[in-house]
N, C-alpha and C positions, 0 to 999 in steps of 0.2 A: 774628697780625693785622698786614698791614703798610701800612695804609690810611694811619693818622697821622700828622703832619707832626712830626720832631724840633725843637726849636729852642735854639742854641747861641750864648752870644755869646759877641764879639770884644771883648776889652776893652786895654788901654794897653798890655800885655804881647805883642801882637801873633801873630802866627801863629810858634808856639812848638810842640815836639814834642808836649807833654804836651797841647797842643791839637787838634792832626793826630789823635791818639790818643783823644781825647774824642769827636771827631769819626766817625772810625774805629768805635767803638764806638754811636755813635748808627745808623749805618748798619747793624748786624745788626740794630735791629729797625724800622727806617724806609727808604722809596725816598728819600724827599725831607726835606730837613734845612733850615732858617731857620739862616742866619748872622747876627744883628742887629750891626751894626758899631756898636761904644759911642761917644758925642762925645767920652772924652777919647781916642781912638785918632784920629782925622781923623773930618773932615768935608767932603774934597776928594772931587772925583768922579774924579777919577784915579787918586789913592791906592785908593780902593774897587776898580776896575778891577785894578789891580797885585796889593792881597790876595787879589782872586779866581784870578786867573788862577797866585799863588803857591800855594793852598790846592788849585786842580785837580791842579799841577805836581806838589806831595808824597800827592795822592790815588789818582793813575793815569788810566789811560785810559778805564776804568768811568764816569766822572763826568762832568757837565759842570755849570755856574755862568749863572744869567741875574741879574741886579743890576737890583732895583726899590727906588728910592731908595736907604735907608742899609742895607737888608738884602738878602744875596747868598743867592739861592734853590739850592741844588747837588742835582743828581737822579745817581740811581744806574742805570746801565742794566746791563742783564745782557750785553750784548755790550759791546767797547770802541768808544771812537768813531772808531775809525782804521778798524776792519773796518765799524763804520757806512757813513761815507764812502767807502767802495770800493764798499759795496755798490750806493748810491744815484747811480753814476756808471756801472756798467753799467747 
């Protein structure tokens, strides 16, 4: 069943292998994963922006990140999104 939402957090240690890897493993049985960013990690809306777009970076092309306040929502698509957007432009 992969209805579920996984949920992961980000804590002081920052996005770390052993994190990618947690993460990784949340996705075999989830589409969509809650990253909760922890306050002692920031609290900048910028810095949030940067871990996402670092955590898509070490994810692949499969993923994508939308950030609703301090928790980064990352969905898994079964296409990449590079062949997404090629498709949606023919």
């Amino acid at each position: 069943m992969m209805h579920a939402v996984g949920q992961v957090q980000l804590g002081k240690n920052g996005v770390t292998e052993n994190f990618i890897s947690t993460l990784k493993s949340h996705f075999e049985n989830h589409r969509n994963v809650k990253v909760s960013v922890l306050r002692n990690l920031t609290r900048d809306k910028k810095e949030i922006q940067k871990i996402s777009e670092k955590i898509i970076e070490e994810l692949g092309d499969h993923y994508t990140a939308k950030i609703i306040g301090f928790t980064i929502n990352i969905k898994r698509w079964r296409r990449a999104r590079v062949e997404m957007e090629n498709n949606s432009e023919q």
